[in-house]
N, C-alpha and C positions, 0 to 999 in steps of 0.2 A: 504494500500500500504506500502511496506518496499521497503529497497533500499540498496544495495550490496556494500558490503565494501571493501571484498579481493576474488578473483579465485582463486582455486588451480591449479596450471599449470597441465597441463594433464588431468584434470578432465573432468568429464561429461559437467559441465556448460562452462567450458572452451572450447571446442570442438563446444559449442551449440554458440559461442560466445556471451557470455553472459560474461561484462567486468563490474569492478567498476563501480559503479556512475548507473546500470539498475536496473529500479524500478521492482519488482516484483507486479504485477497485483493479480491476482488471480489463483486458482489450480481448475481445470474442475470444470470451471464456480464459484466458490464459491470464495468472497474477499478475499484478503489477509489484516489480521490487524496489525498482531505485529507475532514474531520467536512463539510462538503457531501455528500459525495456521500453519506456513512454515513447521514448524515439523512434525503435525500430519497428514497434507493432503498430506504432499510428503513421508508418509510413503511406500505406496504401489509402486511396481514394475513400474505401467504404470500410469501415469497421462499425462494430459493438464497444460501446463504454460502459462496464458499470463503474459508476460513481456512490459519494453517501454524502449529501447535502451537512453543512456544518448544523442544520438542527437535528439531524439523524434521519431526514429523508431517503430513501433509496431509491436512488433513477437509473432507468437502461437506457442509454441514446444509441439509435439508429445513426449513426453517421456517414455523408454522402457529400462530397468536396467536389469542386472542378480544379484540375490542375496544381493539385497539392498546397490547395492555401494553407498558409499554418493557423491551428488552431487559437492561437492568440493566449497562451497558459505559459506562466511563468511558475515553476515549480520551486517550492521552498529546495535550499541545501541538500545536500546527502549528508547522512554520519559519514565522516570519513574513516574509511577503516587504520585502526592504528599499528603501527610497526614494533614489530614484537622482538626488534634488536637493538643494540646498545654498541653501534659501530665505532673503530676506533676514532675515528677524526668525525663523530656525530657533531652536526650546529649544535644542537639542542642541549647537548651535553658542555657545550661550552656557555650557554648562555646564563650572565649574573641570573639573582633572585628579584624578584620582585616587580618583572614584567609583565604588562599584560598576559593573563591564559593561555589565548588561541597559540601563543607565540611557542612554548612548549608545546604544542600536537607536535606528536611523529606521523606525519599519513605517511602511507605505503600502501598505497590503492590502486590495483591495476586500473581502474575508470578513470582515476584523476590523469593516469597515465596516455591512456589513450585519445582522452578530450581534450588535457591541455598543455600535453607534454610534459608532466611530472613524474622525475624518478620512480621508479620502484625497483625493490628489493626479489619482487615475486615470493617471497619467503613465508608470506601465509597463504600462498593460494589454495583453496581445496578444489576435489574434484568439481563441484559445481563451478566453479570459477573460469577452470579448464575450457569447461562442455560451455560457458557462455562467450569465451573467448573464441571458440572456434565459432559456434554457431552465427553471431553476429560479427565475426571478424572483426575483430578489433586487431587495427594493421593501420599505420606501425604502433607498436608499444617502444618507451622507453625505459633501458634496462639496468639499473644501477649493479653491474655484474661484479664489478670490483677484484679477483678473481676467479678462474674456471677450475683449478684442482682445490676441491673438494676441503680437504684438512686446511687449509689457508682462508677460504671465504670463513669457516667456523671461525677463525682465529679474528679476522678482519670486522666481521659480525657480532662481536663476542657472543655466538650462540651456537652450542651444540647440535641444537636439534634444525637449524638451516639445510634445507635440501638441496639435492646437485643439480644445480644451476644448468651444469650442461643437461641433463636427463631431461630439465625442462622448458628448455628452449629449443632444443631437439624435438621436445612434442610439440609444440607451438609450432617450428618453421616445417614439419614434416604435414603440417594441419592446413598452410598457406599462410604463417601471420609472420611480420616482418616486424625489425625490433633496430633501435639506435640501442648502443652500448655505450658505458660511462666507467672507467676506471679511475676511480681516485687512489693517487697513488700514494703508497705509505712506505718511505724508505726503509727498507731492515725484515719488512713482510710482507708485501705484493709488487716487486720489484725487481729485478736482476732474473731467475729462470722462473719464478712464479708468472711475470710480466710475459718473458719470453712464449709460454706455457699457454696463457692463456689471451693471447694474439695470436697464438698457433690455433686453437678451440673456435676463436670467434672468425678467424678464414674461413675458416672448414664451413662455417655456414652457408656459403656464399652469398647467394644473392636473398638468403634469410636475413641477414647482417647486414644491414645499409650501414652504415657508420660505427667509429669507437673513437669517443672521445678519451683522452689522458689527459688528468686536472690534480695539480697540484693538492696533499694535502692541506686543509688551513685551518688553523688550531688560533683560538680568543686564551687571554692570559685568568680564565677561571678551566678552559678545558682541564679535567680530571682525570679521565681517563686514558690517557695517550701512553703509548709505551714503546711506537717505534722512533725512528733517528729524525733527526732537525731537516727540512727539507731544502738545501742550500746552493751554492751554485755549479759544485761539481754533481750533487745528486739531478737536478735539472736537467743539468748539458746531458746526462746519460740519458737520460730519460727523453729526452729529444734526438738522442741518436738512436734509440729504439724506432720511434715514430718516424723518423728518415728513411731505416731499413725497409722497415716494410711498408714506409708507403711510397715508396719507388718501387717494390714488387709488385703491389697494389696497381698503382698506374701503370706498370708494363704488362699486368695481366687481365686486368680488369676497364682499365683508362680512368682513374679515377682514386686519389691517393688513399679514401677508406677509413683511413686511422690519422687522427687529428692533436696533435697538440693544446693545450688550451693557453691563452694568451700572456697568464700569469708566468708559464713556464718558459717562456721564451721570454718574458720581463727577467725573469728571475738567474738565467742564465746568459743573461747580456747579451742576446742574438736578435735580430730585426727579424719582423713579424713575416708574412708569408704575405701575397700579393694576395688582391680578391679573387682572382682564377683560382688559386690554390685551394679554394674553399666552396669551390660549384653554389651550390645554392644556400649555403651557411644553414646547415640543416641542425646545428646544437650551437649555434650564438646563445640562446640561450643559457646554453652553458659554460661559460667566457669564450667559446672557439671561435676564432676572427671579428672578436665584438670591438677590438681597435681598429681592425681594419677597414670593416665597416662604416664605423664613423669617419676616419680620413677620408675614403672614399667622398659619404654626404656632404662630409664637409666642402670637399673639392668640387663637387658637383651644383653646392646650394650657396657657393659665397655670390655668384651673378647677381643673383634675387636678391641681395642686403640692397637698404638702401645705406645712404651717408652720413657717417655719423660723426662728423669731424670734431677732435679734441673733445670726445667725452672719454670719462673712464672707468672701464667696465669690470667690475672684480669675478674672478671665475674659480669657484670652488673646488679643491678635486682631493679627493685621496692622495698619498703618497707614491703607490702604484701607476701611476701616470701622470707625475711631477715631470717628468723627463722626456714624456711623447707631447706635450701641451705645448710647447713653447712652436714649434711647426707648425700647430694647428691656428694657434691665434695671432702669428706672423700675418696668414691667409687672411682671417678676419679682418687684422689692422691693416693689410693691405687694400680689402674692398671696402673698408668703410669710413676708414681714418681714425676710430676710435683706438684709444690704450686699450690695450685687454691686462690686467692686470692679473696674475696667475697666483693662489692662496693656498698652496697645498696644505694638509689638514691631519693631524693626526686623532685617532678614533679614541674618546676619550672612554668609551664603554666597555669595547670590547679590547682595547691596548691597542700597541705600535704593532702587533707583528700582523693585525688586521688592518689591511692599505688597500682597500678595494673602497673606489670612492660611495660606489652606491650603499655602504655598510654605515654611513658617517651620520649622528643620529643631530636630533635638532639641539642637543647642546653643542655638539662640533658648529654649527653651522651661526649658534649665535656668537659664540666663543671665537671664530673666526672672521665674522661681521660688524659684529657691535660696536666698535671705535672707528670703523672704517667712515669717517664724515668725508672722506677725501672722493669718495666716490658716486658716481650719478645712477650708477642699476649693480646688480650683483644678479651673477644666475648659479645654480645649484644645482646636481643630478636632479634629476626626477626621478633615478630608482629609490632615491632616500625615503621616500613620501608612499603608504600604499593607496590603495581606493579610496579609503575612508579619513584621506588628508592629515593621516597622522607620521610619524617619523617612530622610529622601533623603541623610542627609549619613551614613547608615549605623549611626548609636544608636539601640539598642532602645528601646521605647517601657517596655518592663520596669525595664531597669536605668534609664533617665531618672527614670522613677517613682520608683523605690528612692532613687533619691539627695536626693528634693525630700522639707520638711518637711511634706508635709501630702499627704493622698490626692488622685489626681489623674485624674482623666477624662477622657476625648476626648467629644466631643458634638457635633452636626450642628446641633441647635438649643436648646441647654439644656435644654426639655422632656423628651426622652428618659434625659435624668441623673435627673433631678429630680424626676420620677417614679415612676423607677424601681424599682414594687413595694418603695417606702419605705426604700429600699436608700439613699440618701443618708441621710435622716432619722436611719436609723441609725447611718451613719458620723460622722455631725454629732455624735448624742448619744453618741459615747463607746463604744458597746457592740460596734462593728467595727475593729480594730485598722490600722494603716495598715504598710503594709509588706511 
C-alpha cells in the first residue's frame, strides 16, 4: 500500500476524486508496495485501481487514458531501506553529534538506486528483491562493489554475513540488468591484488558493467572506525596507474576507457585531469569523475553570455581541493567581464582540514569566510553546500546566512548561471537591487 501526497488539479486522479491522505491498494488485482510498482503497473492505457478514501471509503476505478497522460498523483516518500553495514570509510560514521536525523540514515536501496542513481551495497537484497529486479528491469543499477573477493568486501563492510557480490551481479547481468561500479578505495585493504582482483571480476562482465569508478577514501576528523593506511600521494599515483592499465585495455578492446579515476585522485597525486573525451558521456560525475572537467568545459563555453562587469569585485568560495584549478577559471571570467574574481578558499570547520571538497563546507565556513568581507560587491558559493530544503549540513539556512553577510550572495554550480542570469547580477552590481 502507498499513500498520496499531492493531486494535480485537473488531473485524471483528481477528476477520479482521488485526494491526499488515499491509500492506493492495488493495480488489477496485483499489491501495490512502494512508487515501482505504481509506475510500472499504471503504465498501460486501461487499468483497475483499488484505492481506500482517507475517510475509509473503498473505491475500484475503471481506468481508460489516451496517450498515457499521467495521472496527476504525487506519492508520499518511500521508507528507505537501511544499510545493515558499518563500512570502513562510512560518511555516517564520520559525522559529529548533534545533527539533524535524516543526516545519519544509511539507505542502501536498490530503488533509490535505480531512480536516482544512488549507491548501493546490494547486501540486503532478498529473493523478492531479485525477482522485482529482473521482472521490471531495473537497468542500470549503481553498485557500491568496493571489492569482488569475497573475505575483503566482509573486511571493507565490517560485516560477516555480506554476500558474494560477484554471485550476485552474475544473477542480475545473466537476467539482462546493467550496473555502474564504484570502488572506494582503502589503502592496506582493497588495493594493490585485491584492486587488481576485482577489475579482473568486473571485465569479465562485459557489456553487464558499463563503468567503474575508483574514489578516493575520505575520512572527517570524528571518523572512528578507520583502520586502513592514510591515502597520500604515492598511494594515488598507484592507484591511477591501475586505472591507466586497464583503461587502455579497455579502449583497445572495447573503445571506451570503462574504469575511471575520480577527480580527487588525480588532485591528490598532482597529475592534470583527463580531457572531456576521456569521459564519453560523464556517466558517475556524480561521483567526482570529471566533475572538474566538466565545469572548465561550461565555463569555456558560457563566458560569451556574461555581460560587463567592469571593476566590481566578486569573492568566490571554494574548498581547498580546488584552490589550485580556480585561478584559470576566473582569469576567463575576468577576462569576459572585467570584474576581480577574488578567490577564498575555505577550510571545513565541521568536519576538519582533511575534508577539502568544496561542496562539504557548511554555513558557518561560509559566514566565517564572508562576514568582514565589506570590500566586496557579490560573493557566490557552491550550491552543493545548500540541499532542497535551503539548509546547509550543519543546519543554517542558506537565508539567514545570507542576511547576515555584507554583500549579496549566490550559490552557483559554475559561475555562468549567476552571471548571466537575465542580467540579474548586473543589476545587483549597479546599485538598483537592494541586498537583503
Amino acid at each position: 500500500m502507498i499513500r498520496v501526497l499531492r493531486v494535480q488539479p485537473e488531473s485524471i486522479a483528481a477528476e477520479l476524486g482521488i485526494i491526499p491522505g488515499t491509500e492506493l491498494l492495488s493495480v488489477d488485482g496485483r499489491e501495490l508496495e512502494d512508487f515501482l510498482d505504481w509506475e510500472f503497473l499504471t503504465a498501460d492505457d486501461a487499468f483497475e485501481l483499488e484505492a481506500r478514501l482517507p475517510d475509509g471509503e473503498h473505491l475500484v476505478f475503471e481506468i481508460e487514458r489516451e496517450g498515457g497522460d499521467p495521472m496527476g498523483i504525487e506519492l508520499e516518500p518511500p521508507n528507505v531501506r537501511r544499510c545493515a553495514n558499518r563500512c570502513e570509510f562510512c560518511f555516517i560514521e564520520g559525522l559529529p553529534k548533534g545533527l539533524r536525523k535524516n543526516l545519519y540514515v544509511r539507505d542502501d536501496d536498490y530503488r533509490l538506486s535505480f531512480a536516482y542513481g544512488n549507491f548501493a551495497t546490494l547486501s540486503n537484497l532478498k529473493e523478492k528483491d531479485f525477482a522485482r529486479i529482473l521482472e521490471y528491469r531495473l537497468s542500470p543499477l549503481y553498485v557500491s562493489v568496493h571489492a569482488t573477493p569475497w573475505e575483503a568486501r566482509k573486511k571493507l563492510l565490517n560485516n560477516p554475513r555480506v554476500p558474494n557480490i560477484k554471485a550476485q551481479l552474475t544473477r542480475l547481468t545473466e537476467g539482462g540488468i546493467q550496473f555502474h561500479g564504484q570502488m572506494v578505495v582503502v589503502p592496506g585493504l582493497n588495493d594493490g591484488d585485491v584492486l587488481e582482483e576485482s577489475l579482473a571480476d568486473l571485465y569479465a562482465f562485459g557489456e553487464g558493467c558499463l563503468s567503474v569508478a575508483l574514489v578516493p577514501v575520505g575520512l572527517t576528523q570524528f571518523s572512528h572506525i578507520y583502520t586502513g593506511e592514510s591515502m597520500d600521494v604515492a598511494n594515488a599515483t598507484r592507484i591511477l596507474e591501475a586505472v591507466d592499465r586497464w583503461a587502455e585495455r579497455a579502449e583497445r578492446e572495447r573503445g571506451e576507457p570503462w574504469v575511471y579515476g575520480s577527480d580527487e585522485l588525480y588532485l591528490l597525486a598532482g597529475r592534470p585531469l583527463p580531457k572531456a573525451a576521456h569521459y564519453r558521456d560523464f556517466a558517475q560525475i556524480e561521483n567526482g569523475v570529471g566533475a572538474v572537467t566538466s565545469l572548465r568545459d561550461r565555463v569555456r563555453d558560457g563566458v560569451s553570455r556574461l555581460p560587463r562587469l567592469d571593476g566590481k569585485r566578486i569573492g568566490v568560495v571554494t574548498g581547498s581541493a580546488m584552490a589550485s584549478l580556480m585561478p584559470e577559471l576566473l582569469d576567463q571570467l575576468t577576462a569576459a567581464t572585467g570584474a576581480f574574481f577574488d578567490l577564498i578558499p575555505t577550510v571545513n570547520s565541521l568536519f576538519g582540514p582533511t575534508v577539502t571538497t568544496a561542496g562539504l563546507l557548511v554555513g558557518a565556513d561560509i559566514s566565517r569566510a564572508l562576514a568582514d568581507r565589506t570590500d566586496l560587491d557579490l560573493a557566490l558559493i557552491p550550491a552543493e553546500t545548500i540541499n532542497d530544503a535551503g539548509l546547509f549540513l550543519d543546519d543554517q539556512s542558506f537565508v539567514s546566512v545570507r542576511e547576515s553577510l555584507p554583500m549579496p550572495v549566490f550559490p552557483s554550480y559554475d559561475f555562468i548561471d549567476v552571471l548571466e542570469h537575465e542580467g540579474q547580477t548586473a543589476r545587483v552590481l549597479a546599485g538598483s537591487v537592494s541586498h537583503g
